[in-house]
KOLMAR-812664 format. One record per residue (C-alpha): residue in one letter; x, y, z. Coordinates in steps of 0.25 Angstrom, whole numbers, padded with zeros to 4 digits, always signed. Each point is the difference from the previous one (the first is absolute). Example, Ala and Ser with C-alpha at 12.3 -4.5 7.8 and 13.67 -1.06 7.14 Angstrom:
// KOLMAR-812664
A+0049-0018+0031 S+0006+0014-0002 
This chain:
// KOLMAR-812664
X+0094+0113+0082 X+0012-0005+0007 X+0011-0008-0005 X+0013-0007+0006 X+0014+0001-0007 X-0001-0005-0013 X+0006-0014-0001 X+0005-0002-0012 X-0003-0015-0003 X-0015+0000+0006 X-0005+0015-0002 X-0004+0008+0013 X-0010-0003+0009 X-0013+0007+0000 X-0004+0007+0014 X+0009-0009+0006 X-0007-0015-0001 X+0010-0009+0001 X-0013-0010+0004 X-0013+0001-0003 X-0014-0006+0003 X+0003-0011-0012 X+0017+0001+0004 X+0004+0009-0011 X+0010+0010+0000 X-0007+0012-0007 X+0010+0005-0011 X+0001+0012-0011 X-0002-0004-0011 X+0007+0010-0007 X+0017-0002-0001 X+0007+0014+0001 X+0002+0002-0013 X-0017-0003-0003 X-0002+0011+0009 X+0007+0010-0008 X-0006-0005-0012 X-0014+0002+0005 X+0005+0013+0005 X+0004+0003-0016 X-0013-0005-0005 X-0008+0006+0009 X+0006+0015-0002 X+0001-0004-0015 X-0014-0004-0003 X-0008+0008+0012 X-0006-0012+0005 X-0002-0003+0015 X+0012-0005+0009 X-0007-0013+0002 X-0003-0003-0014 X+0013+0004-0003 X+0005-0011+0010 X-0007-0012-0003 X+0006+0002-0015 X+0014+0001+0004 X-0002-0011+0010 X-0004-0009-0014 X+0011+0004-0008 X-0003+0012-0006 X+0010+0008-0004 X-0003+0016+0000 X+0001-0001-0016 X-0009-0011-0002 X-0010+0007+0007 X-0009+0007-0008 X-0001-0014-0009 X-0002-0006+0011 X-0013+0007+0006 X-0006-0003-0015 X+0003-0015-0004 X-0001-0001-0014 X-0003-0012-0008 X+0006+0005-0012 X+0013+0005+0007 X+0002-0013+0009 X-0003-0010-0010 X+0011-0007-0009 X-0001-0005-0012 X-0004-0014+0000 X+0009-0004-0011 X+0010+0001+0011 X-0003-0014+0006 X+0003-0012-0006 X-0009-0007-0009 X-0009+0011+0000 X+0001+0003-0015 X-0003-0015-0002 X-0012-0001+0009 X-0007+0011-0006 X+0002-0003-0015 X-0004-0015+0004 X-0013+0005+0007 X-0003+0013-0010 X+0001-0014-0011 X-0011-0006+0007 X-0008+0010+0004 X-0001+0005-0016 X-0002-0014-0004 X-0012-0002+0008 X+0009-0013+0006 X-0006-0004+0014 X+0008+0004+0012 X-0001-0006+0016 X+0006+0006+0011 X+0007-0007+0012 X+0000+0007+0012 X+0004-0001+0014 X-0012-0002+0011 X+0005+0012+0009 X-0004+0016-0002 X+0013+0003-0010 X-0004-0012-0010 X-0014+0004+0001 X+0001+0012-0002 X+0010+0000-0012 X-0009-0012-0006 X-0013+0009+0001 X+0009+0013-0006 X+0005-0008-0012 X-0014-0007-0002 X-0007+0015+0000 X+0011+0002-0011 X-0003-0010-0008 X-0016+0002+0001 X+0002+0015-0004 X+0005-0006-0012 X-0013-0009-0004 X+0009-0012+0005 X-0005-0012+0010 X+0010-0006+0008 X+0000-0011+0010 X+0005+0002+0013 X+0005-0011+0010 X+0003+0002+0014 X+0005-0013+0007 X-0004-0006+0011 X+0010+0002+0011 X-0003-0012+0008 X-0001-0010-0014 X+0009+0007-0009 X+0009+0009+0009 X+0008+0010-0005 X+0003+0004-0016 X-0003-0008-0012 X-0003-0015-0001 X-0001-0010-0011 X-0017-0004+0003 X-0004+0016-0001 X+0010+0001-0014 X-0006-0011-0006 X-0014+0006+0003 X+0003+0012-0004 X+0005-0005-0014 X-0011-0010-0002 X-0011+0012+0004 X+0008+0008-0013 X+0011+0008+0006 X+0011+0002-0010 X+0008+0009+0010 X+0001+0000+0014 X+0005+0012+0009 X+0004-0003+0014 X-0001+0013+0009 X+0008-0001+0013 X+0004-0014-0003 X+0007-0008-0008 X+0015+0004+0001 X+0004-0015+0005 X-0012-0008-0007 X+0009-0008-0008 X-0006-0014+0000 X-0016+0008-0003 X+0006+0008-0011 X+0007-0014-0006 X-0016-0005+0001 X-0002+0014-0008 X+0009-0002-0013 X-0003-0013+0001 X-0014+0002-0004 X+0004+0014-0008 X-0003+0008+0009 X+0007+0015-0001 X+0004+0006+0014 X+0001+0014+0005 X+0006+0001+0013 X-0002+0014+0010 X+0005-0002+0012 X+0008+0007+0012 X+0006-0010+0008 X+0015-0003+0004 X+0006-0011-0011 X+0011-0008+0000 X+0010+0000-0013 X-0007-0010-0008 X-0015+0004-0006 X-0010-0009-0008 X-0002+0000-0014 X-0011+0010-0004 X-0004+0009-0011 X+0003+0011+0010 X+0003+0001+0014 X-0002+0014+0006 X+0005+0003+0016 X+0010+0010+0004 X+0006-0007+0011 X+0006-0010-0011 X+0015+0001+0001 X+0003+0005-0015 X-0010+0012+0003 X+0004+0013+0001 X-0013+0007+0001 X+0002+0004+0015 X-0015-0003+0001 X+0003-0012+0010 X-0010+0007+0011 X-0013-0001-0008 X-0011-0009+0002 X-0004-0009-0009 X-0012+0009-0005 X+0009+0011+0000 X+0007-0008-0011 X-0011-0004-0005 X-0005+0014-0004 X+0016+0004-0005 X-0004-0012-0011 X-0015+0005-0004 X+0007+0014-0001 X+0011-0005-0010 X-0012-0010-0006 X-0009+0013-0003 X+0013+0007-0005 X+0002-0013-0010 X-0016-0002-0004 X+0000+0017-0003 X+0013+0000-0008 X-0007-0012-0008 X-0013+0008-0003 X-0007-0009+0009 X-0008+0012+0005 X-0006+0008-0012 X-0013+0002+0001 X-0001-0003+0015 X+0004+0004+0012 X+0011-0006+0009 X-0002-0007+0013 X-0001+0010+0012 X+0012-0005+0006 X+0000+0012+0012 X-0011-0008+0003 X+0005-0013+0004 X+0009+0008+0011 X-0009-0003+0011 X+0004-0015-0001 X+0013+0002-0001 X+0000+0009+0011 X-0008-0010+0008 X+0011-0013-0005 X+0012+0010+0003 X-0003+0003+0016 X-0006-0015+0002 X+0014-0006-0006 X+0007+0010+0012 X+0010+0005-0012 X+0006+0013+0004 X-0007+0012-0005 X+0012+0007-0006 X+0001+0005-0013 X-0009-0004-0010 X-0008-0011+0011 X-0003+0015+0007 X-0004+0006-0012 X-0009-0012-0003 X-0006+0000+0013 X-0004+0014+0000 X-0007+0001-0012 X-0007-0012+0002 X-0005+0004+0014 X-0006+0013-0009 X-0007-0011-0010 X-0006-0008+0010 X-0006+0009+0007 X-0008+0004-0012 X-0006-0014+0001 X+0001-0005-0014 X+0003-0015+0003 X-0013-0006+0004 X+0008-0010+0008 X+0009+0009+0006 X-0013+0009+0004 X-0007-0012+0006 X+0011-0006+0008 X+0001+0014+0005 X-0012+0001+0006 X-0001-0015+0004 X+0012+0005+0010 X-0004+0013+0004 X+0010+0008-0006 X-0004+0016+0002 X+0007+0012-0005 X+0011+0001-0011 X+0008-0014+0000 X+0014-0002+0003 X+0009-0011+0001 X-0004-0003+0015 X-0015-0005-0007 X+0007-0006-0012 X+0009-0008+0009 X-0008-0004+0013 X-0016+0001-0005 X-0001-0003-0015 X+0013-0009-0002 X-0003-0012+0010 X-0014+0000-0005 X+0005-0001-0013 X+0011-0012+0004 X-0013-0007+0010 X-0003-0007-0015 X+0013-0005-0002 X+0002-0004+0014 X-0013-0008+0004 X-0008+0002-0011 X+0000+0001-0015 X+0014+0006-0005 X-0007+0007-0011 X-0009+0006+0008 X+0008+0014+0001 X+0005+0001-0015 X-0015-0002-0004 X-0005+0013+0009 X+0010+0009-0007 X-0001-0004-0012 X-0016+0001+0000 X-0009+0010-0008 X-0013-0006+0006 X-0003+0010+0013 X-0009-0011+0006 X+0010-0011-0003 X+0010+0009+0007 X-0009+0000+0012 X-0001-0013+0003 X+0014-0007-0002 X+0004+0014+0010 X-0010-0006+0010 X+0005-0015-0002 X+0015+0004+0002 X-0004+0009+0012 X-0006-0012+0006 X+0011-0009-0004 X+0009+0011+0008 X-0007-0001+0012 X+0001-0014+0000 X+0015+0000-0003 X+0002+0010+0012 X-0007-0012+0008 X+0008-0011-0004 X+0012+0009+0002 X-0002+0005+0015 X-0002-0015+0003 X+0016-0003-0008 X+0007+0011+0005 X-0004-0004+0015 X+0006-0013-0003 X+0011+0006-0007 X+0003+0010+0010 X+0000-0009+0014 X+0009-0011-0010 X+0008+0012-0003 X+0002+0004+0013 X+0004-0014+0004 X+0011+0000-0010 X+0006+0015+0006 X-0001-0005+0013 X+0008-0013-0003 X+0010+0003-0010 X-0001+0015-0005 X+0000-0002-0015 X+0003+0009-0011 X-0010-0003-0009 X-0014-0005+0005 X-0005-0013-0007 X-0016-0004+0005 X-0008-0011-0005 X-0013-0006+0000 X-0010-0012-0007 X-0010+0007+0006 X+0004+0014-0008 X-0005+0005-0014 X+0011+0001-0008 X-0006+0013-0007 X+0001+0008+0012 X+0014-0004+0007 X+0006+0012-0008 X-0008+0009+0009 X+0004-0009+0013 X+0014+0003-0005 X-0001+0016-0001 X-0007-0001+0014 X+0012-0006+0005 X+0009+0006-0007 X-0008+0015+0008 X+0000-0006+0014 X+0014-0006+0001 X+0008+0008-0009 X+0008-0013-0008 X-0003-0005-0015 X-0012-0010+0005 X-0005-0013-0008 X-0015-0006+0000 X-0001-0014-0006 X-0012-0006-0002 X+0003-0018-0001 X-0008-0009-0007 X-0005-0014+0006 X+0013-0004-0008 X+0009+0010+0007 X+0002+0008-0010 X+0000+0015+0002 X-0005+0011-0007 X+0008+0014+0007 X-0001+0015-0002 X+0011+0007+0009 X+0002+0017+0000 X+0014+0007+0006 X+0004+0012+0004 X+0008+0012-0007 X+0015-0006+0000 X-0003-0015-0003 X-0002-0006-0013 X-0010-0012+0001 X-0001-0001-0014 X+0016-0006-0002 X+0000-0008+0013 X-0011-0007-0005 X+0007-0002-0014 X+0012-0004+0006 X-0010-0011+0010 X-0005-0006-0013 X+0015-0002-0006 X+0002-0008+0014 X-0011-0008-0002 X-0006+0005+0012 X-0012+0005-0008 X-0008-0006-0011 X-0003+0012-0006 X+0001+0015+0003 X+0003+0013-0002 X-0003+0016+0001 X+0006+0014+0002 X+0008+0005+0013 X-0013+0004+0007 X-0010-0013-0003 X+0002-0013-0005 X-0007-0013-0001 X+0004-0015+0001 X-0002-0015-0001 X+0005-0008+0013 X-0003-0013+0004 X-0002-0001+0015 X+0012-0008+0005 X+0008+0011-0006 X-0005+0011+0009 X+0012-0001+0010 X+0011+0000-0012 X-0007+0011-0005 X+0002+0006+0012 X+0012+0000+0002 X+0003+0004-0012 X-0006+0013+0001 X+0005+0003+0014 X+0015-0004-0005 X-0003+0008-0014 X-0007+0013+0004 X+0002+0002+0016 X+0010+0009-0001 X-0009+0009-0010 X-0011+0001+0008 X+0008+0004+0014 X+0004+0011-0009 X-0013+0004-0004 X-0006-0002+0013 X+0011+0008+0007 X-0007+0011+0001 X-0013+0002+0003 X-0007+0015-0005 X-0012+0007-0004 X+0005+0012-0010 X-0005+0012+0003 X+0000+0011-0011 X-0007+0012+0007 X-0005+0005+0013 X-0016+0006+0000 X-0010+0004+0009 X-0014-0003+0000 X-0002+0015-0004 X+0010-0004-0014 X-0007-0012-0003 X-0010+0007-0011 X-0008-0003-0014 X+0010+0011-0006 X+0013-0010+0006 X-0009-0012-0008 X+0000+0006-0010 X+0016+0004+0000 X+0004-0013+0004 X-0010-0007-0011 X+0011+0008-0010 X+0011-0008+0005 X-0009-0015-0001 X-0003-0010-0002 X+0006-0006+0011 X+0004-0015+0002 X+0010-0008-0003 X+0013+0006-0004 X-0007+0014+0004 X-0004-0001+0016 X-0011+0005+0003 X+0004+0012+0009 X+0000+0001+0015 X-0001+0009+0010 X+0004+0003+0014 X-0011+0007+0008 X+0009+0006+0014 X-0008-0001+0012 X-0014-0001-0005 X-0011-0002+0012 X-0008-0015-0003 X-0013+0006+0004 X-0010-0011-0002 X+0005-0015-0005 X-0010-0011-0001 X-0001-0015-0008 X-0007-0001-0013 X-0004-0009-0010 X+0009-0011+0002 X+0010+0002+0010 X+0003+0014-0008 X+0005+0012+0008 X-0006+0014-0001 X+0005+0012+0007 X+0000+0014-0001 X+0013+0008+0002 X+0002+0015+0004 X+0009+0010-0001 X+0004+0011+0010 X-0009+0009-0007 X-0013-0008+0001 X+0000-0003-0014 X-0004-0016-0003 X+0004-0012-0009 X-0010-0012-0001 X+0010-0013-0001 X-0002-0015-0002 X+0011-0011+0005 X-0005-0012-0009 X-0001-0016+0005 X+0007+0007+0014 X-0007-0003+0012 X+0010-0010+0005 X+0012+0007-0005 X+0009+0007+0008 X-0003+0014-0007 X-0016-0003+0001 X+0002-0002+0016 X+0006+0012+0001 X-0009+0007-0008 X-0012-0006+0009 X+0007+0002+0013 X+0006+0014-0004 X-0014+0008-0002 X+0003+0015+0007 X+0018-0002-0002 X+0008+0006-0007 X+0007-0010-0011 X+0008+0003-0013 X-0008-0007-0010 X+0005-0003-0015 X-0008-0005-0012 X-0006+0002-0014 X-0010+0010-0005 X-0012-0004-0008 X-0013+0006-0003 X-0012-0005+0005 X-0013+0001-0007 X-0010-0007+0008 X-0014+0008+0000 X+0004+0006-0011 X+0009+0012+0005 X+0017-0001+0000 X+0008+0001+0012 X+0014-0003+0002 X+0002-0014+0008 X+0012-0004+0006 X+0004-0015-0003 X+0009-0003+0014 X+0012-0009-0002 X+0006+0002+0015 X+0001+0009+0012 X+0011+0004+0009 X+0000+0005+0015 X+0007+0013+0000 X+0005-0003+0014 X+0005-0013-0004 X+0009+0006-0009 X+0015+0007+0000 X+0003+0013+0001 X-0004+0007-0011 X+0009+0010-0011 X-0001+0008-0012 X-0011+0004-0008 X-0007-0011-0010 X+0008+0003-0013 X+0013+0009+0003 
């Protein structure tokens, strides 16, 4: 592997691409001083160079090593007396549950409410209790808790309600609640302003007074830090004599599956939770879980690619264009056949979502298009009364992918006013410049975290907003956009690429957000055979100079710069450099590549020193 002097700003280039197929400069991943430590660990724990490397290049230190191939619950995980209102939320709720008192449970209608309102509710049903669980609509009740789902609630016999990923700003709903005496718990993970509303108990570390340092976990990943601290209180009470606790290890599987949909970093305890809860799911003990698996295909072990792009937007499909409490009532299910059929309605409700959404994102694109052509904007804003305001959060993330800026959908109303989901990239916070649009009184409503938020505009307020953003954020996203590379940590042959290497890169998993995936440069590799599959896939063969062979797939690239290459390159000699995965088609594991881009050797600079010295 060949490098050119390091620069210290952007890292060295990888075989010398200074501009690949999809115009990337192909980068080490590694700094200097992550080279020696991947060195260290590597001579300190006798593990392979490579696995060595794709620790350091995540922050490993040679010390934390040894920890850090084995994540431990126990070790990872604080106490949850740390966050704020925790003690209170616990003893309100251990009150409730030993009184018999009837609890509801408010959640969100994406993946990380549902799957902390099916973990709680499996709680509770472990303890003989019954609650009612209430997803809203998000087209006729939008997000968080409102005054007509309280008041039914209250008048069905709640005498506490528990909101889960919600409810950190519901003031005027929780005014409804002690109106009607209604206890609140709140459990939520979402950035808050100084004032909070009044509530038995509101817990969410990324309040300002909270300390915790647990600001990075989901929802559910809270939600599961409560029911440890509620077991802890119920146990200390006797609560438990004569039976058994609820199997919280259990419930990991959900929180797993919330954790990677939520695209929290998995660090830290989100690591650890994710990797146990792979290891539970694939035991198949949630009915739902199981059905939805197989309603998608899902083969082999699961990892966070399936929790995040197979089983997730089936799972969100309900609350999209169908019934919003569709996905929680799949998790928290004990009825395998039940389990069947609502994993075959939310498979075909994704289907039809995928539909509707390559119909908007053609519309969305050539209008987004437009606006580059015309006025180069820093942050792109679409609209549409033809769109379906359930799936403009995906239009956005598709925009956001292909022109590389924080990119709004908004779906309008015959009113003109506009439902609007919008993503950014690394560097640009979305979440405060909405905020801070709403304290203008460009917005009705709005608000997020740095990498997705949502809004309330009326139509003849599109243009301000506009040039709000671009006045706001252009200088953050030239910065961001400066530079356009594909990290590389390691170079390989198709004769490296093994099971055994699977099974030592498994060790430094799960990957995802926070924890790239790792990627691999493959130095003048031969394409031998390329053809189209499926639709507008790519699949390739590659060949190293000893004849050994890697199968590869380039997904969705048939008209992409790296695909043509690909198709036009069969029997040339091209660096290639992508993911590894294991494919278990016909029932036999191989090593698959996952292409991200190409390079012509002969296109590039003179090349220099050996990959990592």
């Amino acid at each position: 592997m060949l490098l050119e002097p390091e620069d210290p700003d952007q890292g060295r280039l990888v075989l010398s691409v200074a501009r690949s197929a999809n115009d990337n400069a192909w980068r080490e991943r590694l700094s200097a001083a992550q080279t020696r430590a991947a060195l260290a660990i590597a001579q300190q724990l006798g593990i392979p160079d490579v696995l060595a490397r794709v620790m350091a290049a995540r922050g490993v230190t040679p010390d934390q090593a040894e920890a850090f191939l084995d994540p431990s619950l126990k070790g990872l995980m604080p106490d949850p007396s740390s966050l704020v209102d925790m003690d209170a939320a616990v003893s309100r709720v251990a009150d409730a549950v030993q009184t018999g008192k009837q609890i509801a449970i408010f959640g969100d209608y994406d993946v990380d409410g549902a799957t902390s309102s099916a973990v709680l509710a499996r709680y509770l049903q472990a303890l003989g209790l019954s609650p009612a669980v209430h997803i809203p609509d998000r087209i006729i009740e939008g997000y968080g808790p409102n005054g007509p789902a309280i008041e039914a609630l209250r008048q069905g016999g709640a005498e506490l309600l528990i909101t889960l990923d919600c409810g950190s700003t519901s003031f005027e709903a929780f005014e409804t609640a002690r109106k009607l005496a209604l206890d609140v718990v709140v459990i939520d993970h979402h950035q808050v302003g100084e004032t909070l509303p009044d509530v038995q108990a509101l817990v969410n570390p990324n309040r300002q007074d909270d300390l915790s340092g647990q600001g990075h976990l989901a929802a559910v990943g809270v939600t599961f830090l409560f029911l440890v601290g509620l077991n802890r209180e119920l146990r200390s009470r006797g609560a438990f004599e004569g039976r058994a606790q609820p199997d919280l290890m259990a419930l990991l599987d959900l929180v797993a599956l919330g954790t990677v949909c939520d695209v929290v970093p998995l660090q830290g305890l989100n690591r650890a939770y994710v990797s146990r809860g792979l290891a539970v799911m694939h035991q198949r003990r949630n009915f739902g879980l199981t059905a939805l698996s197989d309603a998608a295909r899902v083969s082999g072990k699961p990892v966070p690619y399936h929790l995040g792009f197979l089983l997730g937007p089936r799972i969100n499909a309900g609350g999209r264009i169908g019934d919003a409490a569709l996905g929680a009532r799949l998790l928290m299910t004990q009825d395998p056949q039940e389990a069947r059929m609502l994993a075959e309605r939310l498979d075909q409700l994704n289907s039809e979502r995928q539909a509707m959404e390559a119909v908007m994102l053609e519309q969305a694109g050539a209008e987004a298009a437009m606006a580059i052509k015309d006025r180069d904007p820093a942050v792109l804003l679409t609209g549409s009364e033809d769109w379906h305001p359930g799936i403009v959060g995906l239009i956005a993330s598709r925009l956001k992918e292909n022109h590389r800026r924080p990119a709004f959908a908004v779906a309008f109303d015959p009113m003109g006013k506009g439902t609007g989901s919008g993503r950014s990239i690394a560097g640009v916070d979305l979440g405060k410049a909405v905020r801070q649009a709403v304290d203008l009184g460009l917005l009705e409503k709005g608000g997020g975290h740095a990498m997705a938020a949502g809004l309330t505009v009326m139509r003849d307020k599109l243009d301000a907003l506009e040039r709000y953003f671009n006045e706001t954020l252009k200088d953050d996203v030239e910065a961001a956009t400066a530079h356009r590379d594909l990290k590389i940590d390691a170079a390989l042959t198709a004769t490296g690429a093994t099971l055994d290497l699977m099974d030592q890169l498994e060790k430094a998993g799960p990957y995802g957000a926070g924890q790239p995936e790792p990627v691999f440069a493959f130095p003048a590799h031969r394409i031998s055979f390329a053809d189209v599959v499926g639709k507008g896939h790519v699949r390739a063969t590659i060949a190293a100079g000893d004849g050994s062979a890697l199968k590869a797939i380039c997904f969705k690239a048939e008209d992409k710069p790296v695909g043509k290459m690909l198709l036009e390159g069969r029997g040339r000699t091209l660096h290639v450099a992508g993911s590894l995965s294991i494919d278990t088609w016909q029932g036999t594991p191989k090593v698959q590549l996952r292409i991200l881009d190409i390079a012509d050797p002969q296109k590039q600079g003179q090349m220099h020193r050996p990959f990592g010295h």
